[in-house]
Structure formats: structure tokens, C-alpha cells
C-alpha positions as CSV (number, residue, x, y, z in Angstrom):
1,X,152.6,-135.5,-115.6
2,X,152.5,-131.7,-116.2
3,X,154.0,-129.6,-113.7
4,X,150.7,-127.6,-113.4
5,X,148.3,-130.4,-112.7
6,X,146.6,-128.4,-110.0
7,X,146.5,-125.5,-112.1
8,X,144.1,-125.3,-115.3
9,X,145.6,-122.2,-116.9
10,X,149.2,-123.3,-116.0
11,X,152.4,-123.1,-118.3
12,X,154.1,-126.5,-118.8
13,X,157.5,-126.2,-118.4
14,X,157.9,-129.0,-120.5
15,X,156.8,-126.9,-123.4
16,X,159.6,-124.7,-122.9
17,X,161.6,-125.4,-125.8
18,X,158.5,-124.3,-128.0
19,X,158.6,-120.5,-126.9
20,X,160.1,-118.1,-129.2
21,X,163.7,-117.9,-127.9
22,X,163.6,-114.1,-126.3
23,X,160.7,-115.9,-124.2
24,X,162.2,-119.0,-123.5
25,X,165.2,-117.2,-122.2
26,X,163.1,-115.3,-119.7
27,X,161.2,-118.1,-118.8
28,X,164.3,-120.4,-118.1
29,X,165.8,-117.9,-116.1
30,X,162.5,-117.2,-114.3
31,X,162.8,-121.1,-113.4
32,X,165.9,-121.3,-112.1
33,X,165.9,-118.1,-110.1
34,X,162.4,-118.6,-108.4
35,X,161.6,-122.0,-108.1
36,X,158.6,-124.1,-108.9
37,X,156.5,-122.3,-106.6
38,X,156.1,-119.9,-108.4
39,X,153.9,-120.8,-111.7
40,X,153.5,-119.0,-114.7
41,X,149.7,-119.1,-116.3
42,X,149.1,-119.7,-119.9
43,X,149.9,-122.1,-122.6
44,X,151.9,-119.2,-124.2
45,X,153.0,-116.8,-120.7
46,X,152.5,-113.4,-121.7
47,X,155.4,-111.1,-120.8
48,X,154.1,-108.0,-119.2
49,X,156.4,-104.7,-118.9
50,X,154.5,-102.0,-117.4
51,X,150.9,-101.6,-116.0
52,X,148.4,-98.0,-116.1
53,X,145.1,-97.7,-115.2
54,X,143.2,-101.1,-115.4
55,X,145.4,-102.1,-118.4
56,X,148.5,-104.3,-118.5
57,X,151.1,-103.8,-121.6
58,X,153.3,-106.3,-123.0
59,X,156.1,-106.2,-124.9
60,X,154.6,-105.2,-127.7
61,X,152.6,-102.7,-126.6
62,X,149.6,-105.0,-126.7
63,X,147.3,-103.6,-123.4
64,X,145.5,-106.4,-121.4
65,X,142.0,-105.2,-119.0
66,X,143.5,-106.7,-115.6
67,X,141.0,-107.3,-113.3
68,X,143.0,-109.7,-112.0
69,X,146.0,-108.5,-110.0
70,X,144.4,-106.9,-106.8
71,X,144.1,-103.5,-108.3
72,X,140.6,-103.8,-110.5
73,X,139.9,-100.7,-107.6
74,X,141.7,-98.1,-108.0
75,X,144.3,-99.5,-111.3
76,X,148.0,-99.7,-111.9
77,X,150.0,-96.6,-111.2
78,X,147.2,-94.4,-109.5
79,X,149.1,-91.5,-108.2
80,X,147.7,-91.5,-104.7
81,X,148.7,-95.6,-104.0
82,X,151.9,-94.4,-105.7
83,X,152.9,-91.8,-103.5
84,X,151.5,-93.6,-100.5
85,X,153.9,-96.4,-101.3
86,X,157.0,-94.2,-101.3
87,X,156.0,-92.6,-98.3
88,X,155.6,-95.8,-96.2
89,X,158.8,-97.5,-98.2
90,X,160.8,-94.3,-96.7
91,X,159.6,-94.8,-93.8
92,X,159.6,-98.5,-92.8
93,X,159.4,-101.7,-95.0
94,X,159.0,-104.7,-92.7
95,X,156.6,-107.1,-92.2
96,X,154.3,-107.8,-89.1
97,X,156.8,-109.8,-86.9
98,X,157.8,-106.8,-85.1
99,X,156.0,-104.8,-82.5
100,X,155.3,-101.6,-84.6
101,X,152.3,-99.6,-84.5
102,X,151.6,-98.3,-88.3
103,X,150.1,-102.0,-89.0
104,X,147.5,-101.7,-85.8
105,X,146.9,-97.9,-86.8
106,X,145.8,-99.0,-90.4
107,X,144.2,-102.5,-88.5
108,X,142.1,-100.4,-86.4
109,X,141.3,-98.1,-89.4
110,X,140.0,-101.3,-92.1
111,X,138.4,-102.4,-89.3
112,X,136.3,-99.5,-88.3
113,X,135.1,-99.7,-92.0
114,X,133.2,-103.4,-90.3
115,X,130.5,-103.1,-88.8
116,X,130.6,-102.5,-84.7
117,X,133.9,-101.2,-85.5
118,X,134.5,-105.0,-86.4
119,X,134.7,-106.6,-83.4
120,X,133.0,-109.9,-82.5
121,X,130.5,-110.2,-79.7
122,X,133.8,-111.5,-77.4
123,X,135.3,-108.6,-78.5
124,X,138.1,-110.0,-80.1
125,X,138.8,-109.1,-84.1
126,X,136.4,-111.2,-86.8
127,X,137.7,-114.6,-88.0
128,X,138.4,-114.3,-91.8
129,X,137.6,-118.1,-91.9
130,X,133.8,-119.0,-90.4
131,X,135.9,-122.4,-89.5
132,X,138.0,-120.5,-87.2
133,X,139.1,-121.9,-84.0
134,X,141.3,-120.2,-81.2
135,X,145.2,-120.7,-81.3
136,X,146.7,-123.2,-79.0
137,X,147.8,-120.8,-76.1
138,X,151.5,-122.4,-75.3
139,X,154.1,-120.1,-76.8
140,X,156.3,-120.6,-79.3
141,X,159.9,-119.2,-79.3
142,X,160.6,-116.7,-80.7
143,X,163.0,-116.3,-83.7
144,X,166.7,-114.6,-82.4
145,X,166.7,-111.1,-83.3
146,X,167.7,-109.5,-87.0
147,X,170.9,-108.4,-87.0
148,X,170.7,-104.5,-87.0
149,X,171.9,-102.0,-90.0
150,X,173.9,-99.3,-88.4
151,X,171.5,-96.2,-88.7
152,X,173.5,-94.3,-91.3
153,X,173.3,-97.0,-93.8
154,X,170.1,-97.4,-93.2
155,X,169.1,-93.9,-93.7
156,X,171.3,-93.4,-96.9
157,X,169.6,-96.7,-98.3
158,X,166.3,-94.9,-97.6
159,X,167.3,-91.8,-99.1
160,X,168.7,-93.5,-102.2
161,X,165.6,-95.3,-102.7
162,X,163.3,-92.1,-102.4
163,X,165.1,-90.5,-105.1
């Protein structure tokens, strides 16, 4: 059975050994670094360098119209999203987990952009799912805390990285 039996456009691993060998290196590695989880489309996986606009390159040079990889809006490498990026990644690069107010300043902004300020007639936020139920209310524990990066390391990484 192929590897990618769920997925139509799928690479088969097992076809591997067919890719020319600069490609089947990259592939190989890609394997055993990231896992099966992650899948590769294509019979032949096209390896893409560098993205601009609403066009992907490969190695080659060959450009590809992507309006696929969550950016058919504003493109690859639009200045603005590029300098917003830097800004936020030299600020603070975390995820939601934490009680930090940037991500409930830019949730109350998207979802202003909804209709009645997208609330729900309980006023609670809308249910991206019309299946939605409520979470059980028992609490689970939480995880222990990260271990903390002394401050100067932390700001030099920041620095570094903003260069």
C-alpha cells in the first residue's frame, strides 16, 4: 500500500530511488528528519527555493502561480507582511499557551472585521465549526512552566535575529 493512500497528489516514498539523485538526497533526508507526517505532493516533488509575488521558483528558475500556500492575497515576500513579521519576531514569538495580550489585540481586531463585531447572540466569539458544542468545563492541568532564558540571552538572540 502507498504511503499516501489518503492523499491523491501524494509522493510515494517507495518511488524514491527513481528521483534524480540531488532530489532523492533531499527527499531522503526530508524523511528521516521530519517524519511521515509530513507528505510531500507530486509524483515527481518539485523543489522550491525562493517565493515573490504570487510565483514560486524552483531550482531551476522555473516560476510556479501559487495560489496555494495561504498567500494568493497579498503574495510571497510583500514588503509590508515582511516587515510586520520581523517586527512581531523581535518582539515575541510564542504561541497562544501563554496569557499575552498581542493575540486578543489582533483577536478583537479580525473580529471587528465580523459582523456585530463578531459576537454570537450569547455573546461569546462565533464557532468556526456550525457543529460546535461547548467545552467540558472541568479543568485540565496545566502543563509545568517553560524553563526561563535569562533576559540577556534572550535579548542578544533577538538582536541577532533582527539583523
Amino acid at each position: 500500500m502507498r504511503d499516501t493512500a489518503t492523499m491523491v497528489n501524494g509522493f510515494d516514498m517507495e518511488s524514491v530511488d527513481a528521483l534524480d539523485p540531488e532530489l532523492r538526497q533531499i527527499v531522503k533526508r526530508r524523511a528521516s528528519l521530519l517524519g511521515p507526517a509530513y507528505k510531500l505532493f507530486y509524483a515527481n516533488p518539485v523543489r522550491i527555493v525562493r517565493g515573490e509575488g504570487v510565483h514560486l521558483y524552483d531550482a531551476d528558475g522555473r516560476a510556479y502561480l501559487d495560489a496555494y500556500n495561504n498567500v494568493p492575497s497579498v503574495g510571497h515576500c510583500h514588503p509590508r507582511v515582511v516587515e510586520a513579521i520581523a517586527r512581531q519576531a523581535a518582539t515575541l514569538n510564542t504561541h497562544t499557551r501563554y496569557a499575552s495580550e498581542p493575540i486578543l489585540d489582533y483577536a478583537e481586531r479580525l473580529l471587528g472585521t465580523y459582523p456585530a463585531g463578531g459576537r454570537s447572540r450569547r455573546g461569546s466569539a462565533p464557532c468556526a465549526a456550525a457543529a460546535c458544542t461547548p467545552r467540558p468545563t472541568s479543568p485540565t492541568p496545566a502543563p509545568a512552566s517553560p524553563t526561563a532564558i535569562p533576559r540577556s540571552a534572550s535579548s542578544t538572540a533577538c538582536a541577532t535575529a533582527a539583523s
